[in-house]
C-alpha positions as CSV (number, residue, x, y, z in Angstrom):
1,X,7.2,23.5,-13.9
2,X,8.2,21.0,-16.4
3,X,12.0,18.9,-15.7
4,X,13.2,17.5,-18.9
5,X,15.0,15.0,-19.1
6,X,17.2,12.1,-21.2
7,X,17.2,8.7,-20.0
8,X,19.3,5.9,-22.0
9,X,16.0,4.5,-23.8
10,X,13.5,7.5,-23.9
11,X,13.0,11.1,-23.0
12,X,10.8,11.7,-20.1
13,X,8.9,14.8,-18.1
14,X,9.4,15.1,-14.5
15,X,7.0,16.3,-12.6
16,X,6.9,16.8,-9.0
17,X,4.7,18.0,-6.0
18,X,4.2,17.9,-2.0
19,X,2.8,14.4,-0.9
20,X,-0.9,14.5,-0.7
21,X,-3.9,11.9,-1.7
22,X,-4.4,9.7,-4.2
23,X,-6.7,11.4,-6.0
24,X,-4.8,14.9,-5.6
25,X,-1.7,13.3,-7.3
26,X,-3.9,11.6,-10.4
27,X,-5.6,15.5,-10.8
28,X,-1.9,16.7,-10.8
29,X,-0.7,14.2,-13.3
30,X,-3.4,15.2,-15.7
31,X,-2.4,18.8,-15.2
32,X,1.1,18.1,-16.3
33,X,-0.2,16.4,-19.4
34,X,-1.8,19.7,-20.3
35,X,1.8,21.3,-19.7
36,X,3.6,19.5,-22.3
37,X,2.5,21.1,-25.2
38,X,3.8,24.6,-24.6
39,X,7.4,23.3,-23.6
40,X,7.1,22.2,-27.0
41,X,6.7,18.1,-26.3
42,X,4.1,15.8,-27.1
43,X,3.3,12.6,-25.0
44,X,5.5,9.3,-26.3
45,X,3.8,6.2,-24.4
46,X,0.8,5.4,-22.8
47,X,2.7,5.2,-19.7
48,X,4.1,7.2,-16.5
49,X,6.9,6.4,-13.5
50,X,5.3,7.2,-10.8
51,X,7.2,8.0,-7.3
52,X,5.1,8.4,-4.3
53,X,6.9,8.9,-1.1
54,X,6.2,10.7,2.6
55,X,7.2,14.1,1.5
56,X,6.8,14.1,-2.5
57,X,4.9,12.4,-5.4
58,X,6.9,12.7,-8.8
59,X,5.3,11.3,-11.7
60,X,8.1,10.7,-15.4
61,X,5.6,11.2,-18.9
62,X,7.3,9.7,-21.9
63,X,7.7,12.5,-24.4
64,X,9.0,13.3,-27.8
65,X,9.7,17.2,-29.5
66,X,7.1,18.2,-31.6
């Protein structure tokens, strides 16, 4: 499930899941990549916010509307 959001400089994609490894999260991030285009967005940056913590990883992709 894709979270949009508006941020003061840039729009980003919020994506969230359960805590789990490293290279779980990275697989997960690429996934969301694949997400964006359906919702209508494109990626913005070459960039992402990531927020790991105990009980969830959230990762923010720059986008832009297609």
């Amino acid at each position: 499930m894709v979270t949009h959001t508006t941020r003061e400089a840039s729009d980003h994609a919020i994506f969230s899941m359960p805590a789990a490894e490293r290279l779980v999260f990275d697989q997960f991030i690429g996934q969301s990549y694949g997400q964006l285009g359906p919702e209508g967005l494109r990626p913005a940056g070459n960039y992402n916010l990531e927020t790991p913590s105990d009980a969830e990883y959230s990762a923010a992709i720059p986008v832009a509307h297609i």
